[in-house]
N, CA, C and O atoms as a GROMACS GRO file, in nm:
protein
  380
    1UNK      N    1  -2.000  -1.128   0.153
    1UNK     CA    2  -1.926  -1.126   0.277
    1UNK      C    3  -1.804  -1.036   0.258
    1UNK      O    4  -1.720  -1.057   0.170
    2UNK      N    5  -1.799  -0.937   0.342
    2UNK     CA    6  -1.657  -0.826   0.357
    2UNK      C    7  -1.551  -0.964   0.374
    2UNK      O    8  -1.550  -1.065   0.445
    3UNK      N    9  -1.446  -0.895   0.246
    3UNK     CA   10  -1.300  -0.946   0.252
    3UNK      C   11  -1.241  -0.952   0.399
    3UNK      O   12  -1.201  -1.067   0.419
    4UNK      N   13  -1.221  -0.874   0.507
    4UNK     CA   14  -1.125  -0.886   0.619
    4UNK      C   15  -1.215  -0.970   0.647
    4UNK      O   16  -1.159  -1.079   0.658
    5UNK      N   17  -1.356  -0.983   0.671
    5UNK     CA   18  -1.404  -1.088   0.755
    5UNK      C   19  -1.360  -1.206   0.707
    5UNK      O   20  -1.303  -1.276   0.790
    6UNK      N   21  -1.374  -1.269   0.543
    6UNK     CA   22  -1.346  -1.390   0.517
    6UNK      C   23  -1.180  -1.412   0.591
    6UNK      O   24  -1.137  -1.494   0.672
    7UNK      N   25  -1.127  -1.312   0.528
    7UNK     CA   26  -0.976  -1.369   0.525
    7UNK      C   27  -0.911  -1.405   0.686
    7UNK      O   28  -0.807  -1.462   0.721
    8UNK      N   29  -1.011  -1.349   0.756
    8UNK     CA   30  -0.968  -1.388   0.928
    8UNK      C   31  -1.018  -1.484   0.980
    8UNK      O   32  -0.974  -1.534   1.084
    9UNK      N   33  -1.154  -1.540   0.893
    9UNK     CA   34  -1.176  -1.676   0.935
    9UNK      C   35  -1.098  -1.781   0.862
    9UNK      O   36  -1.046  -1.870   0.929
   10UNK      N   37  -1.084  -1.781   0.748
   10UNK     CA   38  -0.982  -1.849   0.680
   10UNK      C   39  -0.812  -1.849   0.747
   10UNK      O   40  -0.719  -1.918   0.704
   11UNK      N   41  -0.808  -1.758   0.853
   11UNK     CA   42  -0.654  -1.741   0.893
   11UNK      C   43  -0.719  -1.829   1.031
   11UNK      O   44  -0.676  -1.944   1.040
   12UNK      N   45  -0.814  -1.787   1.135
   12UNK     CA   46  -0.799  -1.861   1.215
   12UNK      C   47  -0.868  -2.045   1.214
   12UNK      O   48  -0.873  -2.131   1.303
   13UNK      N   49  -0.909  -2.045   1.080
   13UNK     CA   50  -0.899  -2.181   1.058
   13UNK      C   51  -0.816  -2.286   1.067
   13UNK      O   52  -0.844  -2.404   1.089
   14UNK      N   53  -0.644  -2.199   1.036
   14UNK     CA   54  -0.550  -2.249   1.047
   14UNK      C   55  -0.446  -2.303   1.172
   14UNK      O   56  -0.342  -2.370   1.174
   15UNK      N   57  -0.539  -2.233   1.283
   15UNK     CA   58  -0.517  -2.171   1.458
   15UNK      C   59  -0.486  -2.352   1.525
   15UNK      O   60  -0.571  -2.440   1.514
   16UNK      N   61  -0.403  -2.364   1.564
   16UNK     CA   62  -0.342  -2.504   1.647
   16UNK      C   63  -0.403  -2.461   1.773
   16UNK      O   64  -0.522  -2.467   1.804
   17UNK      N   65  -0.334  -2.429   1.820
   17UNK     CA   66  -0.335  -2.343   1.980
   17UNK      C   67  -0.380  -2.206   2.006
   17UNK      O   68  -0.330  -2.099   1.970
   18UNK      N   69  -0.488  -2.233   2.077
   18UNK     CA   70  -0.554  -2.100   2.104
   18UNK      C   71  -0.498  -2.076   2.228
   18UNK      O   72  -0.450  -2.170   2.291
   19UNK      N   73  -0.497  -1.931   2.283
   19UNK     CA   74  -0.448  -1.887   2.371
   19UNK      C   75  -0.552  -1.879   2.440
   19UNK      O   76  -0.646  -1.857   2.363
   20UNK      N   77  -0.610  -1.891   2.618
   20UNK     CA   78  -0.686  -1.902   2.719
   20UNK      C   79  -0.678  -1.786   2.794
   20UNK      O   80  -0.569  -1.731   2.812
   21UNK      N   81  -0.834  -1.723   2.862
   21UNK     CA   82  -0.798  -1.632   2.953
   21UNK      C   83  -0.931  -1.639   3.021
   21UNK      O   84  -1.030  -1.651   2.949
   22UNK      N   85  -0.945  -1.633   3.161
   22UNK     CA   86  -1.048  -1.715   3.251
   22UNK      C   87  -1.161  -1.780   3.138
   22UNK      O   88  -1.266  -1.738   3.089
   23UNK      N   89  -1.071  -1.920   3.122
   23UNK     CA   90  -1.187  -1.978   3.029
   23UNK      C   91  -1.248  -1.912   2.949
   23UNK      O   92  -1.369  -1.897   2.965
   24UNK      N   93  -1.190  -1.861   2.853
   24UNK     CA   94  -1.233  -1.801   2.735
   24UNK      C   95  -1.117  -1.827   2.636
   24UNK      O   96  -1.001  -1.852   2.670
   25UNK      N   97  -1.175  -1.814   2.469
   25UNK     CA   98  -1.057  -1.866   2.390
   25UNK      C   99  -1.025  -1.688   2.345
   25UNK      O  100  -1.107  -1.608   2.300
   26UNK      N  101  -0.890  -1.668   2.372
   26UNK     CA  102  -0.810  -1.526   2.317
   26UNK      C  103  -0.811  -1.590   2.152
   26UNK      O  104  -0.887  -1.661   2.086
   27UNK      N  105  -0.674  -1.517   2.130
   27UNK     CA  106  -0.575  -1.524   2.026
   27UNK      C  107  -0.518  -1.610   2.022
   27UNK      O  108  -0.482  -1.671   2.122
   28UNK      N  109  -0.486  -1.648   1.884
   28UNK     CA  110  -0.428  -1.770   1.830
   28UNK      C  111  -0.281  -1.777   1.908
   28UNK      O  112  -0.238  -1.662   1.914
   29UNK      N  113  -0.206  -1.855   1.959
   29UNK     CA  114  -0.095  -1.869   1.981
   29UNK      C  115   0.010  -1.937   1.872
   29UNK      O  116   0.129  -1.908   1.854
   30UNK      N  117  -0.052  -2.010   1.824
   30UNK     CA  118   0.055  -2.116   1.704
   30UNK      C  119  -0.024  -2.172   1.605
   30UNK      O  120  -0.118  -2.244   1.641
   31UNK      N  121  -0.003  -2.150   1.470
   31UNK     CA  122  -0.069  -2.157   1.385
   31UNK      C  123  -0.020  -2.281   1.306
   31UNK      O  124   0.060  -2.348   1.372
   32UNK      N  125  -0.057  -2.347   1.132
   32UNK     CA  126  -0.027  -2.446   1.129
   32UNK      C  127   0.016  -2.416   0.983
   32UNK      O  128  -0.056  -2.419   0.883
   33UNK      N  129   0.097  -2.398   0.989
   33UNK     CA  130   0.167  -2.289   0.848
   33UNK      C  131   0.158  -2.300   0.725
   33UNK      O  132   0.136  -2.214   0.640
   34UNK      N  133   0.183  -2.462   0.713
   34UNK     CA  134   0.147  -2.520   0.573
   34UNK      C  135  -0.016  -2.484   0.529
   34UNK      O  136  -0.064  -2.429   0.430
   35UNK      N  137  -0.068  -2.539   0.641
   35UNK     CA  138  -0.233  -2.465   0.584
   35UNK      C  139  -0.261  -2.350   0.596
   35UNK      O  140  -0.358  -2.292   0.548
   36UNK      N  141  -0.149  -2.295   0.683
   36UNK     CA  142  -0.187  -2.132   0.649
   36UNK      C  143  -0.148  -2.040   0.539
   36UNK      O  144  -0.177  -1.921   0.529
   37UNK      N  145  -0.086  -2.106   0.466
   37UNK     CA  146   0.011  -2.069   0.311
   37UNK      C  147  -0.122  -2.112   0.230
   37UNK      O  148  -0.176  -2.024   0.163
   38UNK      N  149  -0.183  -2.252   0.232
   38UNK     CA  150  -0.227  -2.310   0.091
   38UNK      C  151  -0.350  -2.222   0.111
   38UNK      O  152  -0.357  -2.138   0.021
   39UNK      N  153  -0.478  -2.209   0.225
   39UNK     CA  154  -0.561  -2.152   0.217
   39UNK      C  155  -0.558  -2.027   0.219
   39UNK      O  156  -0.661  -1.960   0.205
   40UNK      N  157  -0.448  -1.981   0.234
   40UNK     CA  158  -0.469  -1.801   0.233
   40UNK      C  159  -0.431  -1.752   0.076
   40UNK      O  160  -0.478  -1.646   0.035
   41UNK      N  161  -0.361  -1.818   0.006
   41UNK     CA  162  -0.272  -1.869  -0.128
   41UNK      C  163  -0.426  -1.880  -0.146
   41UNK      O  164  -0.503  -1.784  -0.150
   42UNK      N  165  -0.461  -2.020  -0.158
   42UNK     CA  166  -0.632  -2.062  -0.231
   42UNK      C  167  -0.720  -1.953  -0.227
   42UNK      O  168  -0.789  -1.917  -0.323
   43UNK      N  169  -0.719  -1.906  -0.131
   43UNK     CA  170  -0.865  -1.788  -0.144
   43UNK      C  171  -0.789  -1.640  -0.250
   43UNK      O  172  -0.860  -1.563  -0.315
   44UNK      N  173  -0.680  -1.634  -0.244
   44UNK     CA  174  -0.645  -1.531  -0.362
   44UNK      C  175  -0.683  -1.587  -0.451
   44UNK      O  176  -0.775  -1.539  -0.518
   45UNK      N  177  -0.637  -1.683  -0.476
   45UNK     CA  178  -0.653  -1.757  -0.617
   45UNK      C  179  -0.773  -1.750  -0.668
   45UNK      O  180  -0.778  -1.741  -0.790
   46UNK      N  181  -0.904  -1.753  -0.591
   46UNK     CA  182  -1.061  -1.778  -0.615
   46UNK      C  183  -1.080  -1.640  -0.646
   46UNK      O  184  -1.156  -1.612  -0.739
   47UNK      N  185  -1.014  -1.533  -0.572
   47UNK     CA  186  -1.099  -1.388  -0.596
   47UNK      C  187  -1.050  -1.378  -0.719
   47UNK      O  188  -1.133  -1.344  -0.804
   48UNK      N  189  -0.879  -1.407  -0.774
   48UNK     CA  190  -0.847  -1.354  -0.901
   48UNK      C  191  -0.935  -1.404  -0.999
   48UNK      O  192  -0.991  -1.332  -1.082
   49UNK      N  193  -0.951  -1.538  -0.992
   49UNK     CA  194  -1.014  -1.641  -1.066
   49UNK      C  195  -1.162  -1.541  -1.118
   49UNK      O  196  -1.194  -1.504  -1.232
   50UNK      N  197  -1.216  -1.522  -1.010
   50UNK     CA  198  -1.320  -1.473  -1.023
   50UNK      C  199  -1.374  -1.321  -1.068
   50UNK      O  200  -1.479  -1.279  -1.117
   51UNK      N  201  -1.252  -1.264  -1.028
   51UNK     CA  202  -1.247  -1.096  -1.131
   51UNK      C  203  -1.194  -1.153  -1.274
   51UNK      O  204  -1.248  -1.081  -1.358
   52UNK      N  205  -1.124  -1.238  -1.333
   52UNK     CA  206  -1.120  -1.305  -1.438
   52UNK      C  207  -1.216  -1.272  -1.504
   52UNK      O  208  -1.235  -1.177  -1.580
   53UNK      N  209  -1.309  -1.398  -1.456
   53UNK     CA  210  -1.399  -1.448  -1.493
   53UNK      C  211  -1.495  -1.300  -1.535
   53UNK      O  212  -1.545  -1.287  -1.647
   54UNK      N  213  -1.507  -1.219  -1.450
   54UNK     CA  214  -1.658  -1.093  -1.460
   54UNK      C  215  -1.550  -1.023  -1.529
   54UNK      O  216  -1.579  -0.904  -1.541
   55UNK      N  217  -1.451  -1.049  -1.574
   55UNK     CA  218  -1.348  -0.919  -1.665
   55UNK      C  219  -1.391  -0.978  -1.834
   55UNK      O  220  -1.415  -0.918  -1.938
   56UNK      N  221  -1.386  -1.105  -1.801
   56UNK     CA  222  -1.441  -1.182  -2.008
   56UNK      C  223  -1.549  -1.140  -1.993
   56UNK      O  224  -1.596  -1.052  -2.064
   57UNK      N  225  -1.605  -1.189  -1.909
   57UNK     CA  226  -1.819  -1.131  -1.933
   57UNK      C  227  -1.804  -1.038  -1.994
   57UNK      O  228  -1.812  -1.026  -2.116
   58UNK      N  229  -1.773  -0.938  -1.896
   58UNK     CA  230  -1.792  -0.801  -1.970
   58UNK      C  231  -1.743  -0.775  -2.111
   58UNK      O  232  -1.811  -0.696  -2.177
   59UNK      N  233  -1.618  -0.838  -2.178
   59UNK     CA  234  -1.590  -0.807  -2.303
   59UNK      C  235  -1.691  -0.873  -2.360
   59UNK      O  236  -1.770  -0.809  -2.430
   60UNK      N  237  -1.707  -1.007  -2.343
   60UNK     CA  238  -1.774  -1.081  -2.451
   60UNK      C  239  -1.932  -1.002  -2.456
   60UNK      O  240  -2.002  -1.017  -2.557
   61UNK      N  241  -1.977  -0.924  -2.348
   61UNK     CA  242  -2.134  -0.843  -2.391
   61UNK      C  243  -2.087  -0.693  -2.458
   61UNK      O  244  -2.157  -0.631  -2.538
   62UNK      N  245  -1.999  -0.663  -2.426
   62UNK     CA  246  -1.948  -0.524  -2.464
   62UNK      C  247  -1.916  -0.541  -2.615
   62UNK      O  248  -1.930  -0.439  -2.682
   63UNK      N  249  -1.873  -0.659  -2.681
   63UNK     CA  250  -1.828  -0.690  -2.812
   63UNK      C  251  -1.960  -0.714  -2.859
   63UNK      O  252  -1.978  -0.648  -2.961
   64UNK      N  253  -2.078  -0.793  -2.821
   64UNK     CA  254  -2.171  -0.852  -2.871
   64UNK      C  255  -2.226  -0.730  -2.913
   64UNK      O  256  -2.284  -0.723  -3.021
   65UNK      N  257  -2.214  -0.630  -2.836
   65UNK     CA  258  -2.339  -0.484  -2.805
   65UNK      C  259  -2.298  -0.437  -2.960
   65UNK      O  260  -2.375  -0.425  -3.056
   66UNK      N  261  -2.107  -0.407  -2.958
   66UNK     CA  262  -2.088  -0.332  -3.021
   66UNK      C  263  -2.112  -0.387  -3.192
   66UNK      O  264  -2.109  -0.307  -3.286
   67UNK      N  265  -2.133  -0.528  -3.210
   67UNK     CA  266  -2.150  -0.594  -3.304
   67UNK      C  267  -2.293  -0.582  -3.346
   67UNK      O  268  -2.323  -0.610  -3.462
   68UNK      N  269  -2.378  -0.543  -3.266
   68UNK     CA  270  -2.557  -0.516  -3.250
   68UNK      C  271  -2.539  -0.394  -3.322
   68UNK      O  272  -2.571  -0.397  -3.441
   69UNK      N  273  -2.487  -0.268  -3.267
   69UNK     CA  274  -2.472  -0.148  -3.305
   69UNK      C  275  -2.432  -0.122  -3.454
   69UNK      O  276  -2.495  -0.041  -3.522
   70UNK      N  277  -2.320  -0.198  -3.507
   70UNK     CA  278  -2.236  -0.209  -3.628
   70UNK      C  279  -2.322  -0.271  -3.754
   70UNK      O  280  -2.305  -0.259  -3.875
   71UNK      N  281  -2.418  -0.342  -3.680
   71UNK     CA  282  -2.515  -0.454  -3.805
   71UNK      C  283  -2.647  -0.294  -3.823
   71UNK      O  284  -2.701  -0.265  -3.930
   72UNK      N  285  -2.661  -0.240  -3.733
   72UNK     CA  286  -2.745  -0.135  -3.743
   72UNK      C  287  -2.727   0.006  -3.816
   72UNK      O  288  -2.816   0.089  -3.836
   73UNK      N  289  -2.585   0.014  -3.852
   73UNK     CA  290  -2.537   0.138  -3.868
   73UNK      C  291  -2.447   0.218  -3.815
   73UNK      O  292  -2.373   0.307  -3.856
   74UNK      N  293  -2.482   0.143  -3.669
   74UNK     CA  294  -2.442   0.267  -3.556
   74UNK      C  295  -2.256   0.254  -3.552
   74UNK      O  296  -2.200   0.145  -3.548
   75UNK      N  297  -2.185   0.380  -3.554
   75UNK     CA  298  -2.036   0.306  -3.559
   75UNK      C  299  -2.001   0.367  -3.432
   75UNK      O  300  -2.010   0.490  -3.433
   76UNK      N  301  -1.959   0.310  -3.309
   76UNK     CA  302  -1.924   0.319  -3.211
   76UNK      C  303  -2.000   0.408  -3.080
   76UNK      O  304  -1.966   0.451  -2.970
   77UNK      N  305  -2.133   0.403  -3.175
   77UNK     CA  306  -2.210   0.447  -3.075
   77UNK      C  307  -2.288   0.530  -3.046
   77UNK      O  308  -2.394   0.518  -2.985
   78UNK      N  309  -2.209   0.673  -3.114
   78UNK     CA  310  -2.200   0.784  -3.157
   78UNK      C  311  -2.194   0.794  -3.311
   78UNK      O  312  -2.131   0.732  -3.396
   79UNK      N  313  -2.303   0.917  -3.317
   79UNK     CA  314  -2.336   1.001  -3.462
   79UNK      C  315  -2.232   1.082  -3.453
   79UNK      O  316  -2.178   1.142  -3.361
   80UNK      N  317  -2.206   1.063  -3.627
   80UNK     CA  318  -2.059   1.147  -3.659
   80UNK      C  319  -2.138   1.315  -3.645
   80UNK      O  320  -2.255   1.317  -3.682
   81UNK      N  321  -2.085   1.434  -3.599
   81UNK     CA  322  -2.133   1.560  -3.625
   81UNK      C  323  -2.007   1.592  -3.652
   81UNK      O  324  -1.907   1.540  -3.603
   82UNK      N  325  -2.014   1.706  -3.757
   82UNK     CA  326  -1.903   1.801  -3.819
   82UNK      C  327  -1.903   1.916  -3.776
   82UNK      O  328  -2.016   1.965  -3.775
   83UNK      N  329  -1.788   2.011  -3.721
   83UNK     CA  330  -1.709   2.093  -3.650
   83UNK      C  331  -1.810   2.210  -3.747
   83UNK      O  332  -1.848   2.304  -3.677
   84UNK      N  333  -1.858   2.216  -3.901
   84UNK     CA  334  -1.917   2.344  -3.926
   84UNK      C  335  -2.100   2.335  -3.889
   84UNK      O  336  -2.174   2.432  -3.902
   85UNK      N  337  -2.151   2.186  -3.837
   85UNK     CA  338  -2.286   2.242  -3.769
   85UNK      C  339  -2.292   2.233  -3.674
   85UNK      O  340  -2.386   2.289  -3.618
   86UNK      N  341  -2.196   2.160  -3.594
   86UNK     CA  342  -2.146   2.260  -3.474
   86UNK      C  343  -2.183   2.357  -3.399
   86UNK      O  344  -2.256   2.369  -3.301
   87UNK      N  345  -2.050   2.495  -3.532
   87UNK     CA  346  -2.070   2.587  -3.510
   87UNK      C  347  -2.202   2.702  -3.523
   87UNK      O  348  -2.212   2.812  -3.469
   88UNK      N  349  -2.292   2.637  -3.609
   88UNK     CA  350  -2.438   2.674  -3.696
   88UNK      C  351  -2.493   2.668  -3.524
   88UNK      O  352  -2.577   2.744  -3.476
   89UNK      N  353  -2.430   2.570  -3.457
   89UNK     CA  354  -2.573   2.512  -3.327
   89UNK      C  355  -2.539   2.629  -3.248
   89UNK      O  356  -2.614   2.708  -3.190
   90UNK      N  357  -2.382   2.626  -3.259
   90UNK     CA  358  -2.309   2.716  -3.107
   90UNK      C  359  -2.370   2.888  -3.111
   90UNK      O  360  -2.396   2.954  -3.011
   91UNK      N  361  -2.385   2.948  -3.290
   91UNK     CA  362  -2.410   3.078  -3.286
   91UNK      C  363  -2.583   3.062  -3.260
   91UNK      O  364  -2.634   3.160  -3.204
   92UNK      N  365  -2.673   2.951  -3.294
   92UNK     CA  366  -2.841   3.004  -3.232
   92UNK      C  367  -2.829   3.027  -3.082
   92UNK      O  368  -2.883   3.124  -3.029
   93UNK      N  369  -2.755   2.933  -3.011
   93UNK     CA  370  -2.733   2.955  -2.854
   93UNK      C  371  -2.709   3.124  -2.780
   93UNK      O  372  -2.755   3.198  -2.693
   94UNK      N  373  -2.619   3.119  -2.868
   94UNK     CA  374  -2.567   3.284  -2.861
   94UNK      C  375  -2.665   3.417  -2.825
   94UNK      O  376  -2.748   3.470  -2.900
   95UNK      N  377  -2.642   3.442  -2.734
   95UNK     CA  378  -2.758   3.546  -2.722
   95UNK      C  379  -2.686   3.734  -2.746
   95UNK      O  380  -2.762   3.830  -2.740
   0.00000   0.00000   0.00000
């Protein structure tokens, strides 16, 4: 669910008095403040909570990987190459 959508139902959750116009409900007129602090407050709290949360995942598989790699040989991922075969590769290219 798109963020503005949640966060506007979560705001007019908070809605006392709706404003009227030929029998139809407008815009909020008066809201109910205390719950409009804790739940608008609460739902930050859940998204941070929750980029948290997928921010450790990711280290704890990114560490595991790199610990997979390290038991294998592999050191960071990448094969060391040296600057003189390199240059051996750069002059066959050479036309």
């Amino acid at each position: 669910m798109p963020g503005p959508v949640l966060y506007g139902s979560v705001i007019d959750s908070t809605c006392i008095l709706w404003g009227r116009k030929c029998d139809k409900k407008t815009s909020c007129q008066y809201y109910d403040l205390d719950r409009f602090r804790q739940r608008f407050l609460g739902l930050q709290v859940v998204f941070v909570c929750g980029a948290l949360l997928c921010f450790l995942l990711t280290i704890v598989v990114l560490r595991r990987r790199a610990g997979q790699m390290e038991g294998k040989g592999v050191r960071g991922g990448y094969a060391m190459v040296s600057a003189s075969s390199k240059e051996k590769e750069l002059e066959g290219i050479k036309t």
